[in-house]
C-alpha positions as CSV (number, residue, x, y, z in Angstrom):
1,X,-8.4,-30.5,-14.6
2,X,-6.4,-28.8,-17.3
3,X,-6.9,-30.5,-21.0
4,X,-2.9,-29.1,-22.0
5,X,0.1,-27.0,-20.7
6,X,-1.4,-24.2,-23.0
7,X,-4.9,-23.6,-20.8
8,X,-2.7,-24.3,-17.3
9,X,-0.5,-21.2,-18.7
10,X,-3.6,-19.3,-19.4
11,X,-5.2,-20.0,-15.9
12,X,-1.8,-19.1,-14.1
13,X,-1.3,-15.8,-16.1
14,X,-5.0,-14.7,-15.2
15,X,-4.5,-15.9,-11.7
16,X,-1.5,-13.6,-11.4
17,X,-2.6,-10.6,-13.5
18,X,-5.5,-10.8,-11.2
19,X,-3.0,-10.7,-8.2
20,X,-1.5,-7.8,-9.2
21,X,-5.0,-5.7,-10.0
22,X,-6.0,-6.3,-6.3
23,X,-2.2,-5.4,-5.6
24,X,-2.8,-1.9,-7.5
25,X,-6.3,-1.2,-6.3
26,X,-4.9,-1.6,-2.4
27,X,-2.4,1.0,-2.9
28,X,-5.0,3.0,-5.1
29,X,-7.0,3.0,-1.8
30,X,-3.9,3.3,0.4
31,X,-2.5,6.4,-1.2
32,X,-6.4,7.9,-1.5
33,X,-6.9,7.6,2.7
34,X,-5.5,10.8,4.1
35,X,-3.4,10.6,6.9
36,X,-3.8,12.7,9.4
37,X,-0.5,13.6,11.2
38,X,1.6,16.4,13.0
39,X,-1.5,17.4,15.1
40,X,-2.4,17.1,18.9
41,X,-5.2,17.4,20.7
42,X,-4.6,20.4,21.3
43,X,-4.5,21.3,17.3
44,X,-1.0,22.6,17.4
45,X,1.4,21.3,14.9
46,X,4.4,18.8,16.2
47,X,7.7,19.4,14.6
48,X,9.3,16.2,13.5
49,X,12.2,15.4,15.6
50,X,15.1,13.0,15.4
51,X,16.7,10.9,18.3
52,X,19.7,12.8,18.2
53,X,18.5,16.0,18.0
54,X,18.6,17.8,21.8
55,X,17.7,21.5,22.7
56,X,20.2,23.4,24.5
């Protein structure tokens, strides 16, 4: 399959440089997607709350 260590080095840094271009594209496309939170149906905003926080 591979004639010497020098082209199965060559074919394993291509395979990972590849990896890590579709790595970068997904969270090109991840960050891109707008997430739409803090919003009912009703359209009013929803405050963030922690567990611990209580009204009195």
């Amino acid at each position: 399959m591979f004639g010497n260590d020098s082209h199965f080095l060559l074919s394993l840094h291509r395979t990972h440089a590849a990896e890590l271009r579709a790595e970068a594209a997904a969270d090109r496309l991840a960050r891109s997607v707008r997430v739409r939170t803090g919003r009912t149906w009703l359209g009013r905003r929803q405050h963030a709350r922690r567990t611990g926080d209580e009204r009195r």
